[in-house]
mmCIF file of the N, C-alpha and C atoms, coordinates in Angstrom:
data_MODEL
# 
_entry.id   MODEL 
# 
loop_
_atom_site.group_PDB 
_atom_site.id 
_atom_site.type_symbol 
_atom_site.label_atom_id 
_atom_site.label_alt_id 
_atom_site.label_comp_id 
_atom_site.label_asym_id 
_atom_site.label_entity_id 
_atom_site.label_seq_id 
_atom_site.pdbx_PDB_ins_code 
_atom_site.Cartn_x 
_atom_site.Cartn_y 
_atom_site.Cartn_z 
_atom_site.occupancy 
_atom_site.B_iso_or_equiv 
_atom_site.pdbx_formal_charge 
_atom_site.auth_seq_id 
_atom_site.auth_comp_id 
_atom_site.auth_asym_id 
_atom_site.auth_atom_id 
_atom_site.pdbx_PDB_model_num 
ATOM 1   N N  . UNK A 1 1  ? 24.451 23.422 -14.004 1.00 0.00 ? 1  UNK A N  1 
ATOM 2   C CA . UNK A 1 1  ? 23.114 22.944 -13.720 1.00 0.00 ? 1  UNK A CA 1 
ATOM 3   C C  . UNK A 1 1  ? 22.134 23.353 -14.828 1.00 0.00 ? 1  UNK A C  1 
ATOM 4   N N  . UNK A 1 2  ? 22.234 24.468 -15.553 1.00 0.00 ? 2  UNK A N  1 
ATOM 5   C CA . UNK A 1 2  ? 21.071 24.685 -16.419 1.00 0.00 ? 2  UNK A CA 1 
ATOM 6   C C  . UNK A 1 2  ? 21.749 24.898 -17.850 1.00 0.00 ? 2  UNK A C  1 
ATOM 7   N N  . UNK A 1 3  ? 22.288 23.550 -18.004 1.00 0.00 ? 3  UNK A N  1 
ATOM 8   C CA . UNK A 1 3  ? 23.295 22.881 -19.355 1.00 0.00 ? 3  UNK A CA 1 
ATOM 9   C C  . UNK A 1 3  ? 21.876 22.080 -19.375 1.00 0.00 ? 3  UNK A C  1 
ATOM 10  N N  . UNK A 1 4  ? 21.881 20.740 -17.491 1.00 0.00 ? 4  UNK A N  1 
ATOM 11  C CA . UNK A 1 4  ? 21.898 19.981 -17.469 1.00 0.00 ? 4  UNK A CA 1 
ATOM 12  C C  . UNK A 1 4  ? 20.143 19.804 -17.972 1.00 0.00 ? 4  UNK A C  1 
ATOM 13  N N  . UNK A 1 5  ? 19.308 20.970 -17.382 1.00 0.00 ? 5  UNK A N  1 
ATOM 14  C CA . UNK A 1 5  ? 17.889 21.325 -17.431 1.00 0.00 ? 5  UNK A CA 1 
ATOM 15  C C  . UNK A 1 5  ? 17.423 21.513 -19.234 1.00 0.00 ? 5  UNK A C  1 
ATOM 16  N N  . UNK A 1 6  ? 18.708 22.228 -19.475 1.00 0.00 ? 6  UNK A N  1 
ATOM 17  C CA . UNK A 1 6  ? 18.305 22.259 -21.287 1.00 0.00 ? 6  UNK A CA 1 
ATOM 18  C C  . UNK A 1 6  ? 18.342 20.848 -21.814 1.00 0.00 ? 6  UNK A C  1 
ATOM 19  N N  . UNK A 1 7  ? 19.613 19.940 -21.366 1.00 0.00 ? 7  UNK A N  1 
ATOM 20  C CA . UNK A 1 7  ? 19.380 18.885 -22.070 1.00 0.00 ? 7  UNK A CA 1 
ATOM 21  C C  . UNK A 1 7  ? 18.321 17.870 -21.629 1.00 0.00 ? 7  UNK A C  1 
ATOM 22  N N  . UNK A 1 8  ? 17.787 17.910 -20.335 1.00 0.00 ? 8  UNK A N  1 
ATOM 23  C CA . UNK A 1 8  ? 16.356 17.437 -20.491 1.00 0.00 ? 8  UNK A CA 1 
ATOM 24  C C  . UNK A 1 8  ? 15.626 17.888 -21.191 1.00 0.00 ? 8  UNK A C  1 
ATOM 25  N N  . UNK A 1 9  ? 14.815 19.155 -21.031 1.00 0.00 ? 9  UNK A N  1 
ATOM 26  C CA . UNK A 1 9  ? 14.233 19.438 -22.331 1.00 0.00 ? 9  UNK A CA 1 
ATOM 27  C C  . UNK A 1 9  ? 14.278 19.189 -23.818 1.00 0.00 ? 9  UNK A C  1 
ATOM 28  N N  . UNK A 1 10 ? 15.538 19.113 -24.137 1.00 0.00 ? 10 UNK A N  1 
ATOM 29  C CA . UNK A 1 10 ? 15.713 18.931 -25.615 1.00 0.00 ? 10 UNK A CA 1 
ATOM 30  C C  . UNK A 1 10 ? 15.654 17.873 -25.761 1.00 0.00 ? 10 UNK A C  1 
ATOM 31  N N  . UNK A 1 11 ? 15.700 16.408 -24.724 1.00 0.00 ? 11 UNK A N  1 
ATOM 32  C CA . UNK A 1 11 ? 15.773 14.795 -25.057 1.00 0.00 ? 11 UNK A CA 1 
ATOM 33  C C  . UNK A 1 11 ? 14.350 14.790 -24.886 1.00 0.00 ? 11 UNK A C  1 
ATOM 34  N N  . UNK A 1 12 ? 13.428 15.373 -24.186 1.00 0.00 ? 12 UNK A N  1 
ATOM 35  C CA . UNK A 1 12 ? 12.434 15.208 -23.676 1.00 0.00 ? 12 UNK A CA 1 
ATOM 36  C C  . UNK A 1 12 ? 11.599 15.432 -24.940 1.00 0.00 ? 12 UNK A C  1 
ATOM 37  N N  . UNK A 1 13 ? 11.384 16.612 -25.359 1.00 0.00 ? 13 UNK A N  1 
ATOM 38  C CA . UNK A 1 13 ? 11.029 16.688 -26.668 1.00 0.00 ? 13 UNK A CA 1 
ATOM 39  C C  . UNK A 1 13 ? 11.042 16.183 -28.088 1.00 0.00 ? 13 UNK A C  1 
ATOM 40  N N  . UNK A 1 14 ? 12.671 15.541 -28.545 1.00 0.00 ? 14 UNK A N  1 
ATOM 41  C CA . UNK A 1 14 ? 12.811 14.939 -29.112 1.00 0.00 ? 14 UNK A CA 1 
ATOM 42  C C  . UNK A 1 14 ? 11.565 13.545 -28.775 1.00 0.00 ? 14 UNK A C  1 
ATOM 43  N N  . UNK A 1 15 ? 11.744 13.011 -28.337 1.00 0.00 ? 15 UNK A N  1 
ATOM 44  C CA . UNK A 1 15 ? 10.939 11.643 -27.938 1.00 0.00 ? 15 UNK A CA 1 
ATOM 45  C C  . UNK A 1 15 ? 9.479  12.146 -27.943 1.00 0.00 ? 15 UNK A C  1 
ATOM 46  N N  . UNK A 1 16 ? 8.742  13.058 -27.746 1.00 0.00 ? 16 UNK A N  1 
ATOM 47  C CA . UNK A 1 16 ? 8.112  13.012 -27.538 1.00 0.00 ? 16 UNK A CA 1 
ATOM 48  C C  . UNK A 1 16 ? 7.489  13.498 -29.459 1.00 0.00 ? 16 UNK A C  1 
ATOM 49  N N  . UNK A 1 17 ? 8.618  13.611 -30.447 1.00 0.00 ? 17 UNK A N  1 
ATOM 50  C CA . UNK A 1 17 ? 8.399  13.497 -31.739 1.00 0.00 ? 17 UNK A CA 1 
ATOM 51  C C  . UNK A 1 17 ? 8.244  12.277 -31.959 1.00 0.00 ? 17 UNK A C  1 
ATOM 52  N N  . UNK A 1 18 ? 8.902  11.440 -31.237 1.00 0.00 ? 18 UNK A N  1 
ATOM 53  C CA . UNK A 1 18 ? 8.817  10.186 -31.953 1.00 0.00 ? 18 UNK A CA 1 
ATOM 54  C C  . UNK A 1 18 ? 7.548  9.191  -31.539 1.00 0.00 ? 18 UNK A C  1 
ATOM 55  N N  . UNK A 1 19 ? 6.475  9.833  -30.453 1.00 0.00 ? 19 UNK A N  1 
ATOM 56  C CA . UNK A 1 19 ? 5.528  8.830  -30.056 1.00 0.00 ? 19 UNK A CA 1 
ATOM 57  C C  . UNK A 1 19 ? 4.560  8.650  -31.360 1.00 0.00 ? 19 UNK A C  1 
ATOM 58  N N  . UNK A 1 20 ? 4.241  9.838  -32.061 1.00 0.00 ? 20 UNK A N  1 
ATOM 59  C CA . UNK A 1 20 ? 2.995  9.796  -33.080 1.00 0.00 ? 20 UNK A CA 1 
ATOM 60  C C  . UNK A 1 20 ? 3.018  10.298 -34.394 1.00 0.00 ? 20 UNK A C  1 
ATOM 61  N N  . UNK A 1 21 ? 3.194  9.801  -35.287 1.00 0.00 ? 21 UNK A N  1 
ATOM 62  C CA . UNK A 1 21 ? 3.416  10.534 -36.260 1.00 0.00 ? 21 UNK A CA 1 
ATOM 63  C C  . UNK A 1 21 ? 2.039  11.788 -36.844 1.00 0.00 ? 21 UNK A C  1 
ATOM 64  N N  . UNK A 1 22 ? 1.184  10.776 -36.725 1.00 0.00 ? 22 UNK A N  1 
ATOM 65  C CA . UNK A 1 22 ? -0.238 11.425 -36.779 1.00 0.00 ? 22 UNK A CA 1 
ATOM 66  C C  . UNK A 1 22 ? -0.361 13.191 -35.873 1.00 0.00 ? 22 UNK A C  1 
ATOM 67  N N  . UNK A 1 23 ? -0.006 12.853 -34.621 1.00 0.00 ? 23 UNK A N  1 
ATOM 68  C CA . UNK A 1 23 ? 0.334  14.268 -33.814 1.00 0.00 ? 23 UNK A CA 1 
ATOM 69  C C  . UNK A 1 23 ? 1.209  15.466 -33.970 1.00 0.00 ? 23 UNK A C  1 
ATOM 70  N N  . UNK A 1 24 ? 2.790  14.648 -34.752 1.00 0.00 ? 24 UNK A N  1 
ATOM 71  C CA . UNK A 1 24 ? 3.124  15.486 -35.255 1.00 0.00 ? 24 UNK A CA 1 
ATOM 72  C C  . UNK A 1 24 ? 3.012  16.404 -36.341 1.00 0.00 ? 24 UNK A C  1 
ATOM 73  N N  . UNK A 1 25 ? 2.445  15.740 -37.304 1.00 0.00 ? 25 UNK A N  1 
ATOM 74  C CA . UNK A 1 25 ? 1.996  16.565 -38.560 1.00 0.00 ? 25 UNK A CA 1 
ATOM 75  C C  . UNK A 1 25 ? 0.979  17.520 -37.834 1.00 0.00 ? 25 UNK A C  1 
ATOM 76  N N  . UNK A 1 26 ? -0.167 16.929 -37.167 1.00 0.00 ? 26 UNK A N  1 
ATOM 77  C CA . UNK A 1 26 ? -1.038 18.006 -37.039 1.00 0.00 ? 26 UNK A CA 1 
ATOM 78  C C  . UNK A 1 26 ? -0.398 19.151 -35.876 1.00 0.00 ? 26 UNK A C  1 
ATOM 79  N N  . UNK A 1 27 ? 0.906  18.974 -35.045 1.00 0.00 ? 27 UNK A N  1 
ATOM 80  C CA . UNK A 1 27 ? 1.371  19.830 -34.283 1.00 0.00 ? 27 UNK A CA 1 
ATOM 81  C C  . UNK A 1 27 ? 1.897  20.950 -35.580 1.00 0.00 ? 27 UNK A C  1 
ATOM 82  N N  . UNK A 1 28 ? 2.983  20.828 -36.697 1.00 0.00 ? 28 UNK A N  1 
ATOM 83  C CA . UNK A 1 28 ? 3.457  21.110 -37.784 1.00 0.00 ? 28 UNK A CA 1 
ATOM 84  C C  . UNK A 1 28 ? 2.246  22.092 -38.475 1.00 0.00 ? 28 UNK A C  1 
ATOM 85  N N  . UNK A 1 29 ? 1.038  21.599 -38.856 1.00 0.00 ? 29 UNK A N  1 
ATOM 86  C CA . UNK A 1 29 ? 0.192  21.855 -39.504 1.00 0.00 ? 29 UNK A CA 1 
ATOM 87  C C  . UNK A 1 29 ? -0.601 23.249 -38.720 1.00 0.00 ? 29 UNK A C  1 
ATOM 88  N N  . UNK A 1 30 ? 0.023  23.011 -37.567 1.00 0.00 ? 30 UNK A N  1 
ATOM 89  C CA . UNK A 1 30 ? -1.082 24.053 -36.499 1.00 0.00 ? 30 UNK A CA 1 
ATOM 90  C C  . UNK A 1 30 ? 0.090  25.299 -36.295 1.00 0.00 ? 30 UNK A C  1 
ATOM 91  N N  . UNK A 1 31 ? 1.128  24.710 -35.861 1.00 0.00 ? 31 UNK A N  1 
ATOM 92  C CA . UNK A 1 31 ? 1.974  25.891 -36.017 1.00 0.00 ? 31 UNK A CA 1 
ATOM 93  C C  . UNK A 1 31 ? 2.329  26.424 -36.956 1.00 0.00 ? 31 UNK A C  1 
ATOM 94  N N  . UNK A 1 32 ? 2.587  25.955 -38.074 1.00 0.00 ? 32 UNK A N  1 
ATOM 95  C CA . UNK A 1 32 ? 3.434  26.728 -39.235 1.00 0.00 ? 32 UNK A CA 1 
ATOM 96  C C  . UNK A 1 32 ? 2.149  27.044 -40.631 1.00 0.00 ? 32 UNK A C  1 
ATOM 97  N N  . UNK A 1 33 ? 1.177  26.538 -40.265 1.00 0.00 ? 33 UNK A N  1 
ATOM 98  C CA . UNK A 1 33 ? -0.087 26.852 -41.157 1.00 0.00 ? 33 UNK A CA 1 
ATOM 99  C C  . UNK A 1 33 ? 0.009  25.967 -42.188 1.00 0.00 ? 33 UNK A C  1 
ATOM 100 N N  . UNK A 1 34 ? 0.443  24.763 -42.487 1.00 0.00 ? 34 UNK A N  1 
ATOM 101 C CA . UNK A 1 34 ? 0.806  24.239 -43.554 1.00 0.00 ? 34 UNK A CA 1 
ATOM 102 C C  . UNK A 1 34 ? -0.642 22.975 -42.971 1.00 0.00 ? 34 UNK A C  1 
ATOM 103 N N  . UNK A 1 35 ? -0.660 22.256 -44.249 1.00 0.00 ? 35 UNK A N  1 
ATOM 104 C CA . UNK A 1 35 ? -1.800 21.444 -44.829 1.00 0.00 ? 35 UNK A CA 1 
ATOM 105 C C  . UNK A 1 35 ? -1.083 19.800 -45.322 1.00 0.00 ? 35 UNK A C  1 
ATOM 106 N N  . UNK A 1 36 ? -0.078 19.402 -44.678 1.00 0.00 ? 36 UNK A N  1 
ATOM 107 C CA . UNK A 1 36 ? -0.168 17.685 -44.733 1.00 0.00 ? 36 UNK A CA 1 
ATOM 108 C C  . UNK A 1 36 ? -0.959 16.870 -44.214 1.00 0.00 ? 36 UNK A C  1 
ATOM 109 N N  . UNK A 1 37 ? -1.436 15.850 -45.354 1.00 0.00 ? 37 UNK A N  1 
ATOM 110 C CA . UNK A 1 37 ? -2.132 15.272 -44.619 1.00 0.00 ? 37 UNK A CA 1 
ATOM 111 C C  . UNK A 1 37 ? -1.793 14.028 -43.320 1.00 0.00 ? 37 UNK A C  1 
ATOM 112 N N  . UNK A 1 38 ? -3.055 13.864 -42.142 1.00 0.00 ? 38 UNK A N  1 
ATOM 113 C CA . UNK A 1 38 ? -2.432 13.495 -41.293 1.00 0.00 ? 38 UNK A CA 1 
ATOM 114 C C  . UNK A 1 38 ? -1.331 12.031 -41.201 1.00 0.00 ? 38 UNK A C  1 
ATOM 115 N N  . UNK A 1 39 ? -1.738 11.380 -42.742 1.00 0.00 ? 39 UNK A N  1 
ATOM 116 C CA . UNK A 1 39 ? -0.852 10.120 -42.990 1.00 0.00 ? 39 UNK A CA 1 
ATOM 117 C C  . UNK A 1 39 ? 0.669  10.177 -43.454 1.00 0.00 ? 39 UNK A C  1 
ATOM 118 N N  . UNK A 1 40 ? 0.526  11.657 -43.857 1.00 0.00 ? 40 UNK A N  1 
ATOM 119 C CA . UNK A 1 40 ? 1.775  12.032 -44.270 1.00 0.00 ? 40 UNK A CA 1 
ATOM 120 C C  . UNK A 1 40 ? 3.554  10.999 -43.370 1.00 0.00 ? 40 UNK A C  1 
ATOM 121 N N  . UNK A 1 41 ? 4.078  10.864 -44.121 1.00 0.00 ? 41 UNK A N  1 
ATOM 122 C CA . UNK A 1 41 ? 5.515  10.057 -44.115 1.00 0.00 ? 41 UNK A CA 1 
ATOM 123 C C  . UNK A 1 41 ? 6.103  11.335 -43.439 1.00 0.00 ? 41 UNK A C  1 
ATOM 124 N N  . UNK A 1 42 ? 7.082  11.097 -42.104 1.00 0.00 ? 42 UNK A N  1 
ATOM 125 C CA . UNK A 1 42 ? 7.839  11.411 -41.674 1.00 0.00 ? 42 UNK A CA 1 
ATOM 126 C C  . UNK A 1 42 ? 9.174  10.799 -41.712 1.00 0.00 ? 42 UNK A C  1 
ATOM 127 N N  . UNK A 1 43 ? 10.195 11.335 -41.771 1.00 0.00 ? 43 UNK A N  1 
ATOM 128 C CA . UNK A 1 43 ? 11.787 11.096 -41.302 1.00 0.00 ? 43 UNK A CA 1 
ATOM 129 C C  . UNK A 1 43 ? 12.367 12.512 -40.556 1.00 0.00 ? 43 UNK A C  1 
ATOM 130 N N  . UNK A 1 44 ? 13.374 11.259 -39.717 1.00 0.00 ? 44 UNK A N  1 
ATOM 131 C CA . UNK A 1 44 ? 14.009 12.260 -38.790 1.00 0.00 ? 44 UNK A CA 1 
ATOM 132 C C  . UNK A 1 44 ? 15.103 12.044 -38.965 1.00 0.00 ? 44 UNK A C  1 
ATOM 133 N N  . UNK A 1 45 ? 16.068 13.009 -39.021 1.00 0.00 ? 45 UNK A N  1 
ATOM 134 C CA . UNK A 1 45 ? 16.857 13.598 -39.700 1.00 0.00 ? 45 UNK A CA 1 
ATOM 135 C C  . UNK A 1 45 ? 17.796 14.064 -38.149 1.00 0.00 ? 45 UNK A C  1 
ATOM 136 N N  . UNK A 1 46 ? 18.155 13.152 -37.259 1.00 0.00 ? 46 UNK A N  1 
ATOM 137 C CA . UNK A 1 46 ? 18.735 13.644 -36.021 1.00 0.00 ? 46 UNK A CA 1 
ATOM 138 C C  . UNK A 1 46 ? 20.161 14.204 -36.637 1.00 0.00 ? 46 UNK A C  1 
ATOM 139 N N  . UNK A 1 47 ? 21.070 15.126 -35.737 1.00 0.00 ? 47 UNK A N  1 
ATOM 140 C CA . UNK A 1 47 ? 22.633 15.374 -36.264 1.00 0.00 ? 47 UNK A CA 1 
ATOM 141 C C  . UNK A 1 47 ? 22.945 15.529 -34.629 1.00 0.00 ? 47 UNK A C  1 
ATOM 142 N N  . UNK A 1 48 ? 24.306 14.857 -34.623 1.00 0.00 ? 48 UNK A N  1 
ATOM 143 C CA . UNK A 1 48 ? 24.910 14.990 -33.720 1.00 0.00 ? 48 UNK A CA 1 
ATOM 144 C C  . UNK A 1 48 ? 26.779 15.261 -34.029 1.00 0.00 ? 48 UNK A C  1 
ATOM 145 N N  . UNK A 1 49 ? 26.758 16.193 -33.198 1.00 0.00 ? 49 UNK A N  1 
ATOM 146 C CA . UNK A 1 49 ? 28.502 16.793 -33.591 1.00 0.00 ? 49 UNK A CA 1 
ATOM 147 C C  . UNK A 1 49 ? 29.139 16.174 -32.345 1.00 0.00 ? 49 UNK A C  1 
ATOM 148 N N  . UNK A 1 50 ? 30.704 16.146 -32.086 1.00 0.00 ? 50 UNK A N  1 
ATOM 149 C CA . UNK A 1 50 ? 31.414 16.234 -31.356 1.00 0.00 ? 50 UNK A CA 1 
ATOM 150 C C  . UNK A 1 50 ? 32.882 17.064 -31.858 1.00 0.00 ? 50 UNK A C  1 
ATOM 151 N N  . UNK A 1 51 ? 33.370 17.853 -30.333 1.00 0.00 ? 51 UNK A N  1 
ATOM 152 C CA . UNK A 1 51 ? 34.164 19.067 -31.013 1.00 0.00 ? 51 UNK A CA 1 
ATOM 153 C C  . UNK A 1 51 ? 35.261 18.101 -30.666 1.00 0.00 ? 51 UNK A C  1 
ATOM 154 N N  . UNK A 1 52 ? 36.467 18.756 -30.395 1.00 0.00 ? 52 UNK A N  1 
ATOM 155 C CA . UNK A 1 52 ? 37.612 18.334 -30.525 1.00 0.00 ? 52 UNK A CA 1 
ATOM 156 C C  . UNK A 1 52 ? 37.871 17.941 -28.949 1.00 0.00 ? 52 UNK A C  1 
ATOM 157 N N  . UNK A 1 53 ? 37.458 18.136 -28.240 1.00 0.00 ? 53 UNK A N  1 
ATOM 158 C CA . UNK A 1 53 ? 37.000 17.189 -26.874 1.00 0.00 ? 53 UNK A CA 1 
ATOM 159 C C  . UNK A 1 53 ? 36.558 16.816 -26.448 1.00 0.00 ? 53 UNK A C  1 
ATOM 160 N N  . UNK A 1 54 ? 35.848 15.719 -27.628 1.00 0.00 ? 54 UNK A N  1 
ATOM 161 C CA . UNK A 1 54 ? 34.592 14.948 -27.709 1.00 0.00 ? 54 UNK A CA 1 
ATOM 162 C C  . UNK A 1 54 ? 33.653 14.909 -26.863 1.00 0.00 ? 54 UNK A C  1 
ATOM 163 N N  . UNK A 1 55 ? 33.276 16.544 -26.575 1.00 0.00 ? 55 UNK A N  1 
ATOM 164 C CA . UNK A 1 55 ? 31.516 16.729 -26.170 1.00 0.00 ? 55 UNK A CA 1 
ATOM 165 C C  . UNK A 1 55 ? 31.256 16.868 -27.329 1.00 0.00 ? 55 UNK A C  1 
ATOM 166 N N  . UNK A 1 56 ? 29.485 15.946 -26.793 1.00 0.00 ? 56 UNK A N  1 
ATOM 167 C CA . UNK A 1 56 ? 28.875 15.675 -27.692 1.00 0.00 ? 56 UNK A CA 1 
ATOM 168 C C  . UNK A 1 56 ? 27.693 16.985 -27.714 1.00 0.00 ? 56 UNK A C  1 
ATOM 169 N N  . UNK A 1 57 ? 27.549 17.401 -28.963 1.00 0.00 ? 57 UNK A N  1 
ATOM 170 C CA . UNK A 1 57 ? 26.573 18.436 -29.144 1.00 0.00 ? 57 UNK A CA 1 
ATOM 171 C C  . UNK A 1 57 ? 25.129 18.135 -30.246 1.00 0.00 ? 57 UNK A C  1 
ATOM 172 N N  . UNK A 1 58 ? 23.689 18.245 -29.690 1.00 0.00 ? 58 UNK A N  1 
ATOM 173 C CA . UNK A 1 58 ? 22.927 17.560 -30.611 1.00 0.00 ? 58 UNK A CA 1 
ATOM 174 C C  . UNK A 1 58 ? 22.446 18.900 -31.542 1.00 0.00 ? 58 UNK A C  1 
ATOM 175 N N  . UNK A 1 59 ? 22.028 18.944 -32.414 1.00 0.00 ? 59 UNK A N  1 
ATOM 176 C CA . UNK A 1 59 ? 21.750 20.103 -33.139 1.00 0.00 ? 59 UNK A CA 1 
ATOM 177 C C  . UNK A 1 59 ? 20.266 20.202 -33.142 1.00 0.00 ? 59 UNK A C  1 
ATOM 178 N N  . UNK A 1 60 ? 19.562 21.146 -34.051 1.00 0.00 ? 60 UNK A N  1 
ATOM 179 C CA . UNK A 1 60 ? 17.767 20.992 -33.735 1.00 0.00 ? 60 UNK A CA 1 
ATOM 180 C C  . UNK A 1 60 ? 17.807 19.586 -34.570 1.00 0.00 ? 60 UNK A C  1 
ATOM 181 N N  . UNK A 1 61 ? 16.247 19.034 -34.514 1.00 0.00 ? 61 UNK A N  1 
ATOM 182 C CA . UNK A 1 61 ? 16.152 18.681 -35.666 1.00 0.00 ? 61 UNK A CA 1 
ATOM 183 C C  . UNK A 1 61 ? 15.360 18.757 -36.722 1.00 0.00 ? 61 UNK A C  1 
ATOM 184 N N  . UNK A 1 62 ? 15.680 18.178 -37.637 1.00 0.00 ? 62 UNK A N  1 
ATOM 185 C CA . UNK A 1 62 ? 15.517 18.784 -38.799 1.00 0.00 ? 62 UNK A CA 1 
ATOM 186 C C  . UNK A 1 62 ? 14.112 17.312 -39.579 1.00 0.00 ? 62 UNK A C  1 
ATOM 187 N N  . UNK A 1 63 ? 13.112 17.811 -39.532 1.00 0.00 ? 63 UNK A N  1 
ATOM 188 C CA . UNK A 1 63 ? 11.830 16.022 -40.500 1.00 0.00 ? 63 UNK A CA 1 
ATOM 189 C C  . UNK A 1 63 ? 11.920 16.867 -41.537 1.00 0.00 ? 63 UNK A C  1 
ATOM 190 N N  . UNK A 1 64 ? 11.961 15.304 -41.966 1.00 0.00 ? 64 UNK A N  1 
ATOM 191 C CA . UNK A 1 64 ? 11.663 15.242 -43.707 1.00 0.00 ? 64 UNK A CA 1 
ATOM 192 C C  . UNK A 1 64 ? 10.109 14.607 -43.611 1.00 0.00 ? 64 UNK A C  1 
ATOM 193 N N  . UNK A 1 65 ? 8.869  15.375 -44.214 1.00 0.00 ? 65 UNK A N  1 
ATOM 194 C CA . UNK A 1 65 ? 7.348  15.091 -44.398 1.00 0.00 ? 65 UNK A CA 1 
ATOM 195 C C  . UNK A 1 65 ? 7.274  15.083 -45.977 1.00 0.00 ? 65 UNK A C  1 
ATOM 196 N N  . UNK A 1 66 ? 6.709  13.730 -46.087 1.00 0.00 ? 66 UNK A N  1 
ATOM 197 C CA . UNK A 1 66 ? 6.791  13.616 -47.872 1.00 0.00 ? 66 UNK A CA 1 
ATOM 198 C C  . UNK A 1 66 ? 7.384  13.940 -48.697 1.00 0.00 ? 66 UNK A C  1 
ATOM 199 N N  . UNK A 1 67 ? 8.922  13.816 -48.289 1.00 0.00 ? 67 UNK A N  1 
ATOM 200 C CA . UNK A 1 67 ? 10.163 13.743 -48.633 1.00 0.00 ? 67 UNK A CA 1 
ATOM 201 C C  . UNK A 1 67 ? 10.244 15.610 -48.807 1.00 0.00 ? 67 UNK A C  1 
ATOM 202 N N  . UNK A 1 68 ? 9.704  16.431 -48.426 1.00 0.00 ? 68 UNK A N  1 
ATOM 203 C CA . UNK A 1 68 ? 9.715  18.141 -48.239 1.00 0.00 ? 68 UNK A CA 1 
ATOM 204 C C  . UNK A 1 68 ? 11.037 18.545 -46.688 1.00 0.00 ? 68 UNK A C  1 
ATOM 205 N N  . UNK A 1 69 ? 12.128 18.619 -47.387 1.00 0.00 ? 69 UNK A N  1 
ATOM 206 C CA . UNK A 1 69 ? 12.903 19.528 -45.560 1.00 0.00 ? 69 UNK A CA 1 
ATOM 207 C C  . UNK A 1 69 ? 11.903 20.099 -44.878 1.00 0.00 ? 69 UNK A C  1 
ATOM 208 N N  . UNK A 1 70 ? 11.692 20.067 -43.441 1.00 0.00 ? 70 UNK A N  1 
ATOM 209 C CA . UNK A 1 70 ? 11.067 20.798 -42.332 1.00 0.00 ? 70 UNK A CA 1 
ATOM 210 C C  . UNK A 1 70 ? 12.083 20.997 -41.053 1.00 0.00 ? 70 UNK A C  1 
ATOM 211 N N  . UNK A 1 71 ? 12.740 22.247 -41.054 1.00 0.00 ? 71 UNK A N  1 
ATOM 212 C CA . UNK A 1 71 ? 13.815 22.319 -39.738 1.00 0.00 ? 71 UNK A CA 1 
ATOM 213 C C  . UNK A 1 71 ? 12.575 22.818 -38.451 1.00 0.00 ? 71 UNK A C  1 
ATOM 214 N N  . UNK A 1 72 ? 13.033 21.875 -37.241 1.00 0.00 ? 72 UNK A N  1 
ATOM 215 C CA . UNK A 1 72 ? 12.411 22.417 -36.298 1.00 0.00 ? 72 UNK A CA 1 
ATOM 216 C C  . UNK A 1 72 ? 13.881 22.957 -34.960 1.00 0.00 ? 72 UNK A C  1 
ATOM 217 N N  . UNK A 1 73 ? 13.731 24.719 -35.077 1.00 0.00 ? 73 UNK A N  1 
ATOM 218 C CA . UNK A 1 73 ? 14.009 25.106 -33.686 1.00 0.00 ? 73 UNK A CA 1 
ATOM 219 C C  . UNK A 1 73 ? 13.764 24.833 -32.519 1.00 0.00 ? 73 UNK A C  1 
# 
């Protein structure tokens, strides 16, 4: 049951990167102290594994902001 609670959270969140780009930079900008501006270019950079009994495992993910790596825990 609290596999099932993490993987809401973690789909939940994910998506909720993908509503705004504008929001995310300034979420980025507020937490980590950094200064993109709010037009700044995002990519997402999802990874997904499967082990050898094909569960599927999603990893964090990882934006690319004006082509700069940004891993998010």
């Amino acid at each position: 049951m609290e596999q099932k609670i993490h993987q809401i959270y973690d789909k939940v969140f994910k998506k909720i990167l993908t509503l705004s780009s504008k929001s995310v930079i300034n979420l980025i900008n507020g937490l980590f102290e950094t200064d993109y501006p709010p037009d700044s270019t995002i990519r997402y950079n999802w990874t997904e594994f499967e082990d050898d009994g094909l569960k599927k495992t999603l990893a964090d993910t990882i934006l690319t902001i004006n082509l700069s790596s940004f891993p998010l825990s």
